[in-house]
PyMOL CGO cylinders between C-alpha atoms (Angstrom):
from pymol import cmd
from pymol.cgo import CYLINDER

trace = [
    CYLINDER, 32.06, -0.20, -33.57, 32.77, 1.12, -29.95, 0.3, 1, 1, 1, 1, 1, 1,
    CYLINDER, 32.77, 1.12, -29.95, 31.01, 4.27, -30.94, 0.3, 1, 1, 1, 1, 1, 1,
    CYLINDER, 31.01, 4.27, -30.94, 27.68, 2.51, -32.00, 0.3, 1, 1, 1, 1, 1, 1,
    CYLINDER, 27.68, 2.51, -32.00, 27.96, 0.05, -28.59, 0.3, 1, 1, 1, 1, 1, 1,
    CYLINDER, 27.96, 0.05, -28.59, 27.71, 3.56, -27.05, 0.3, 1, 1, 1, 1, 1, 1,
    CYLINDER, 27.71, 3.56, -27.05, 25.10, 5.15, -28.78, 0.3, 1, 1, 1, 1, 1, 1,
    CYLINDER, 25.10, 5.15, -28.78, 23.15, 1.56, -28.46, 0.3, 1, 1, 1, 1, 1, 1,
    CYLINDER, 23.15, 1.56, -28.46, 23.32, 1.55, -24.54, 0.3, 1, 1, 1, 1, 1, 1,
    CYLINDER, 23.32, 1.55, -24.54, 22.62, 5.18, -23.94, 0.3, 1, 1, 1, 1, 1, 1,
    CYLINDER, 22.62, 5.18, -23.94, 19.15, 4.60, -26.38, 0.3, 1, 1, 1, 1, 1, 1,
    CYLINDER, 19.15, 4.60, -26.38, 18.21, 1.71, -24.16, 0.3, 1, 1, 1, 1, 1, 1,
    CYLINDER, 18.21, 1.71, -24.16, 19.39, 3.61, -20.70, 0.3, 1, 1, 1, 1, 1, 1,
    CYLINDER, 19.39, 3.61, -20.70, 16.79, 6.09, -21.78, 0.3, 1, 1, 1, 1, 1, 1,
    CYLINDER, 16.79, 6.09, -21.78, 14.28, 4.01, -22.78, 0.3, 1, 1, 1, 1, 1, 1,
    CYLINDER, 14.28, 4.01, -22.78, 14.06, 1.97, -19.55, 0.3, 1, 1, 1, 1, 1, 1,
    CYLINDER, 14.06, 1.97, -19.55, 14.83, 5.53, -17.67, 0.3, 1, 1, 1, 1, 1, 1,
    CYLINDER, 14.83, 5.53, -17.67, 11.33, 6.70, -19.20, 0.3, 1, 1, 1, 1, 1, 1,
    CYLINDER, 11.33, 6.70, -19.20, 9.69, 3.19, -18.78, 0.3, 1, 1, 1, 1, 1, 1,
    CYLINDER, 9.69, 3.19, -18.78, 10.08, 3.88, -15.40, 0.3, 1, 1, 1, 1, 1, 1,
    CYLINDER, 10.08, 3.88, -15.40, 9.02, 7.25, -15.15, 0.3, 1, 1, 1, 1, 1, 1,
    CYLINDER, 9.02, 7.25, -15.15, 6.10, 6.40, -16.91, 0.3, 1, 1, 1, 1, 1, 1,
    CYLINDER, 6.10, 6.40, -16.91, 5.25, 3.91, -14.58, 0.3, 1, 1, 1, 1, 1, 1,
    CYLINDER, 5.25, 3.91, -14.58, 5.91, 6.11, -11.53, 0.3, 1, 1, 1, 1, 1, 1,
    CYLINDER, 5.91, 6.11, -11.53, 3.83, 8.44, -12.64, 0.3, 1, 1, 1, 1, 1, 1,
    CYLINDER, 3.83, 8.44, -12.64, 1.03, 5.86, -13.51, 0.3, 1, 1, 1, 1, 1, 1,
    CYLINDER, 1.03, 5.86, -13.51, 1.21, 4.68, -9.50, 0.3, 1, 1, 1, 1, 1, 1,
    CYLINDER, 1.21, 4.68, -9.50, 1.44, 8.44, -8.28, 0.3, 1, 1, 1, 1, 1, 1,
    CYLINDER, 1.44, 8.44, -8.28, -1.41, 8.92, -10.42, 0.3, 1, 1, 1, 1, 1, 1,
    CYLINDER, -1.41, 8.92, -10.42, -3.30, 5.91, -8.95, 0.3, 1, 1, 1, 1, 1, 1,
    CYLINDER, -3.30, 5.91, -8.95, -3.13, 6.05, -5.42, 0.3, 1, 1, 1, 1, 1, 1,
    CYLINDER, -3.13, 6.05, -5.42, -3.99, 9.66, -6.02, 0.3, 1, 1, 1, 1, 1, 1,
    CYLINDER, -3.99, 9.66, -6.02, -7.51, 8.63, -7.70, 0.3, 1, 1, 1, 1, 1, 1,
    CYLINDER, -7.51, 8.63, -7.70, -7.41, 6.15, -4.75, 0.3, 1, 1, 1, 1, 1, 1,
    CYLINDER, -7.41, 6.15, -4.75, -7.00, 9.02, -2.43, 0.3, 1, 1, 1, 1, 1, 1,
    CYLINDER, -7.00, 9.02, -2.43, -10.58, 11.09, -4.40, 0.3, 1, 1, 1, 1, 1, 1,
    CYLINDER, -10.58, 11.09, -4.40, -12.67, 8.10, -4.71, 0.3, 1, 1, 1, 1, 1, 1,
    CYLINDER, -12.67, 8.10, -4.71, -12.06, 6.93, -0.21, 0.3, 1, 1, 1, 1, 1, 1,
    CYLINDER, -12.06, 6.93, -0.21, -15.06, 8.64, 0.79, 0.3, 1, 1, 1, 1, 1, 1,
    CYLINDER, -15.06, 8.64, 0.79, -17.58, 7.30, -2.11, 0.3, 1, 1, 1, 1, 1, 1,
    CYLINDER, -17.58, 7.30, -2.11, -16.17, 3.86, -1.77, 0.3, 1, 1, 1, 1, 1, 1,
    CYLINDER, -16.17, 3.86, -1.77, -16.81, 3.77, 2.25, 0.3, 1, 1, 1, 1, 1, 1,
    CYLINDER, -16.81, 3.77, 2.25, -20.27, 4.51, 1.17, 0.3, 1, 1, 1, 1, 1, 1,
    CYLINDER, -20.27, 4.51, 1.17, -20.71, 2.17, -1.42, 0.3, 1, 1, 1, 1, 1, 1,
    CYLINDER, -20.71, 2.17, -1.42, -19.77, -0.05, 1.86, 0.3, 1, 1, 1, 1, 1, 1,
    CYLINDER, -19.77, -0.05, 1.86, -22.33, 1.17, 3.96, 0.3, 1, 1, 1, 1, 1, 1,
    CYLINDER, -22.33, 1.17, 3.96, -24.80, 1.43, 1.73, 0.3, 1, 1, 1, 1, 1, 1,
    CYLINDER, -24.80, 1.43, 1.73, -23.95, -2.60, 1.44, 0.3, 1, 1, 1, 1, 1, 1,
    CYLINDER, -23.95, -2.60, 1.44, -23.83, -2.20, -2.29, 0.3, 1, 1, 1, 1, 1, 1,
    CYLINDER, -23.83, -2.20, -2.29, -20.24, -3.31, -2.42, 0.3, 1, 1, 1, 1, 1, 1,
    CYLINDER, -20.24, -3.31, -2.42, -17.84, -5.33, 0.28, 0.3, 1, 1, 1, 1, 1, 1,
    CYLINDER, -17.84, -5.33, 0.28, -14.19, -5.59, 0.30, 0.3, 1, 1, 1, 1, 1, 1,
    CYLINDER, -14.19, -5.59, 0.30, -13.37, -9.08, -1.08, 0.3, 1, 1, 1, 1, 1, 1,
    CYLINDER, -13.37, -9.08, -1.08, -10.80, -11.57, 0.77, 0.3, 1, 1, 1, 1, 1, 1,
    CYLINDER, -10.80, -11.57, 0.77, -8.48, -11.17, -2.43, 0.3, 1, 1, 1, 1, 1, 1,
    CYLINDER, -8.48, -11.17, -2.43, -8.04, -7.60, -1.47, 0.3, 1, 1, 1, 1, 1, 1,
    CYLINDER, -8.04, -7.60, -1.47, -10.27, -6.26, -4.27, 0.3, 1, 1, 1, 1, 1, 1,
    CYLINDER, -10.27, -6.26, -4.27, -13.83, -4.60, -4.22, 0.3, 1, 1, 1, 1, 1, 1,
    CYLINDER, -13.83, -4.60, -4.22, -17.16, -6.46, -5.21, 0.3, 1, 1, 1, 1, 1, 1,
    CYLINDER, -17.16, -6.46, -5.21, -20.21, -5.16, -6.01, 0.3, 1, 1, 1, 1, 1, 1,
    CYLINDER, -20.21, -5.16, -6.01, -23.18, -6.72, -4.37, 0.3, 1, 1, 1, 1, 1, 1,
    CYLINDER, -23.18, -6.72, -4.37, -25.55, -7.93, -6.86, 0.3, 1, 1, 1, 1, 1, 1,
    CYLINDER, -25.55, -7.93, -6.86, -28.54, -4.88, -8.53, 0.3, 1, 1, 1, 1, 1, 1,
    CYLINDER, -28.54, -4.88, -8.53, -25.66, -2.12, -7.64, 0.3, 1, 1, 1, 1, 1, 1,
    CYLINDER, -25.66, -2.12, -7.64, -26.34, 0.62, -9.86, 0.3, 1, 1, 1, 1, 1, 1,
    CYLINDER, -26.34, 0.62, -9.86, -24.11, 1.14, -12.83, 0.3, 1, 1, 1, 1, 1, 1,
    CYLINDER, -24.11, 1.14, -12.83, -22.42, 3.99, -11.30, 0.3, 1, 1, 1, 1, 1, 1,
    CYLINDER, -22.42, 3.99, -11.30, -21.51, 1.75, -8.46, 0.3, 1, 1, 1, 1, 1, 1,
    CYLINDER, -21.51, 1.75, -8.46, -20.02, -0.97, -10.61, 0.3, 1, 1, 1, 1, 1, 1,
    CYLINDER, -20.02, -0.97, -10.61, -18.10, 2.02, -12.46, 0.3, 1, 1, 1, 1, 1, 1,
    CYLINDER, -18.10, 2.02, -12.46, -16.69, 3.09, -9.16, 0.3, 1, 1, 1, 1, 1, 1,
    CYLINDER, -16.69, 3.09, -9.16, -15.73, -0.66, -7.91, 0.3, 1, 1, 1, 1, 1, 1,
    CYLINDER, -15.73, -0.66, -7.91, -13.72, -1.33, -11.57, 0.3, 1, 1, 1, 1, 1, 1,
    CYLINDER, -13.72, -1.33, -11.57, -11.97, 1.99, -11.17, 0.3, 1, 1, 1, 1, 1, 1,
    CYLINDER, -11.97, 1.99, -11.17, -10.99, 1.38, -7.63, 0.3, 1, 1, 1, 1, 1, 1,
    CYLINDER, -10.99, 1.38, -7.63, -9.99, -2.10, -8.24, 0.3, 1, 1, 1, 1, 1, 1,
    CYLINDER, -9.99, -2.10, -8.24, -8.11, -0.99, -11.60, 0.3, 1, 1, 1, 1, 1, 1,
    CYLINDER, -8.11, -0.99, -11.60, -6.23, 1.51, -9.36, 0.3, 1, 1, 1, 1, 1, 1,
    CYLINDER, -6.23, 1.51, -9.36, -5.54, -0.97, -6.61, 0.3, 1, 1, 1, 1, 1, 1,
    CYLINDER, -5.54, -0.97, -6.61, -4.08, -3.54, -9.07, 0.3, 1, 1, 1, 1, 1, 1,
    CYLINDER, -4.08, -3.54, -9.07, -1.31, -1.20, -10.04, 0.3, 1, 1, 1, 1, 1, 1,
    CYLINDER, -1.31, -1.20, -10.04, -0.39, -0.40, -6.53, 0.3, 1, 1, 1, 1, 1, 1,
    CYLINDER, -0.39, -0.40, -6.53, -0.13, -4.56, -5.50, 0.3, 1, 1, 1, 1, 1, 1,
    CYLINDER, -0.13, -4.56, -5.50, 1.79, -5.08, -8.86, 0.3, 1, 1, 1, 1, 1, 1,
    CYLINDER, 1.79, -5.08, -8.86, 4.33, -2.53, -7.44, 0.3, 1, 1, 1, 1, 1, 1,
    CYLINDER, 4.33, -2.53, -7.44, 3.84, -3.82, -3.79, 0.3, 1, 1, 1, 1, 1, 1,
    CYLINDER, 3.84, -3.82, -3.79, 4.41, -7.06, -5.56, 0.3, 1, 1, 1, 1, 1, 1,
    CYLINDER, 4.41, -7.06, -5.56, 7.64, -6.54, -7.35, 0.3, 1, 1, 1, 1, 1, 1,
    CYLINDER, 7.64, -6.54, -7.35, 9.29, -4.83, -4.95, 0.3, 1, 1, 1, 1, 1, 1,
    CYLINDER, 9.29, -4.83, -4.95, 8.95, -7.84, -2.70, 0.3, 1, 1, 1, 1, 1, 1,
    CYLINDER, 8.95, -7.84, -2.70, 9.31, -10.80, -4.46, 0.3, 1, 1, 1, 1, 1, 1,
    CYLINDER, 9.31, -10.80, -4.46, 5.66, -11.81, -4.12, 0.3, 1, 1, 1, 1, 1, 1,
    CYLINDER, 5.66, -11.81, -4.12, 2.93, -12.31, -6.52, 0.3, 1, 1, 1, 1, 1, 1,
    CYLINDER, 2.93, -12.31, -6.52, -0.10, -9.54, -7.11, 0.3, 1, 1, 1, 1, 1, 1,
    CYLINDER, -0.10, -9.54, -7.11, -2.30, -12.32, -5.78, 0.3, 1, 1, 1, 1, 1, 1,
    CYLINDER, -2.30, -12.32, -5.78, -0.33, -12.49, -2.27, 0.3, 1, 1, 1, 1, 1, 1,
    CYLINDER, -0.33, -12.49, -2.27, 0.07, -8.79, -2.04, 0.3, 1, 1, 1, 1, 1, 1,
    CYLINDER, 0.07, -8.79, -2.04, -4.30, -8.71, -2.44, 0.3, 1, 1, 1, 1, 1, 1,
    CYLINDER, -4.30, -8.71, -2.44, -4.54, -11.01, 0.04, 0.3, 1, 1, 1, 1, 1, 1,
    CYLINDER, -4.54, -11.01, 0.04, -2.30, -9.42, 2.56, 0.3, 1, 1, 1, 1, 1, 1,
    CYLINDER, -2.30, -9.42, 2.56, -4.52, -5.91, 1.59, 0.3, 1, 1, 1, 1, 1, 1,
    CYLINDER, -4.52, -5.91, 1.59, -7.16, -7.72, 2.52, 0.3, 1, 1, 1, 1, 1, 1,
    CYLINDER, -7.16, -7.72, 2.52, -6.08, -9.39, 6.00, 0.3, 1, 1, 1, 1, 1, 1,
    CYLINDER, -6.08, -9.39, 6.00, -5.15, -5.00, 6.62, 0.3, 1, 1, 1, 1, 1, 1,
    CYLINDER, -5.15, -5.00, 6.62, -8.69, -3.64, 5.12, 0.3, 1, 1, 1, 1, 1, 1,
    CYLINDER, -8.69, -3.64, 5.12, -10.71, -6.31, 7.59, 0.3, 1, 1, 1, 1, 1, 1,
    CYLINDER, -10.71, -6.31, 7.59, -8.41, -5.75, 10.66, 0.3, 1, 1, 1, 1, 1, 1,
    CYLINDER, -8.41, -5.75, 10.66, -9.13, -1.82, 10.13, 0.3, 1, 1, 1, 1, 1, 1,
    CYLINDER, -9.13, -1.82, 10.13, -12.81, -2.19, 9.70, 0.3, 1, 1, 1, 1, 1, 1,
    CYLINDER, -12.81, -2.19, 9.70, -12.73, -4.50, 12.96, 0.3, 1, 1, 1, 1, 1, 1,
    CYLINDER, -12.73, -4.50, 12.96, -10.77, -1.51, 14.65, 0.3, 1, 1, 1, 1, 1, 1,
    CYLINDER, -10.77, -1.51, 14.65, -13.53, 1.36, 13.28, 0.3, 1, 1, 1, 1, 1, 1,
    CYLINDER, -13.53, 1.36, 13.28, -16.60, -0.69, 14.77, 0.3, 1, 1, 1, 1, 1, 1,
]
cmd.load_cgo(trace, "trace")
């Protein structure tokens, strides 16, 4: 019986030890995309065919292209995993964590101008 309490906790020590791996390697993975996409999302900006939202996510501006809206889901897919681990880590909802991204995206566009 001992034995099998063993072999049970060393299954689920593994399982949540590549749970988290997993998920390390999904946020590695998306503030890396984050990382290739800056440049093209500033332009979307410029362009005024998207604007950073006060819940800390992207919109696109109404008759963007489709390649535009494809950009602004993948950003704000990618940025959504990041505040969920922001999130967790703090005690705070995804929604407060957006909102705080936000307050930090329009004080650094204030500071560009």
């Amino acid at each position: 019986m001992k034995k099998m309490k063993r072999v049970l906790s060393l299954a689920v020590a593994v399982a949540i030890g590549c749970v988290c791996l997993a998920q390390a390697d999904t946020v590695e993975d998306a503030k890396n995309r984050r990382k290739e996409r800056r440049e093209q999302v500033e332009q979307l900006i410029k362009a005024g065919k998207a604007e950073e939202g006060a819940d800390g996510y992207l919109a696109a501006k109404a008759g963007a292209a489709e390649a535009a809206n494809t950009l602004v889901k993948a950003e704000n897919a990618d940025r959504t995993i990041g505040y969920a681990v922001i999130a967790k880590a703090n005690g705070k909802t995804v929604e407060e964590v957006g909102k705080q991204a936000a307050a930090i995206l329009k004080a650094r566009a204030g500071k560009e101008k």
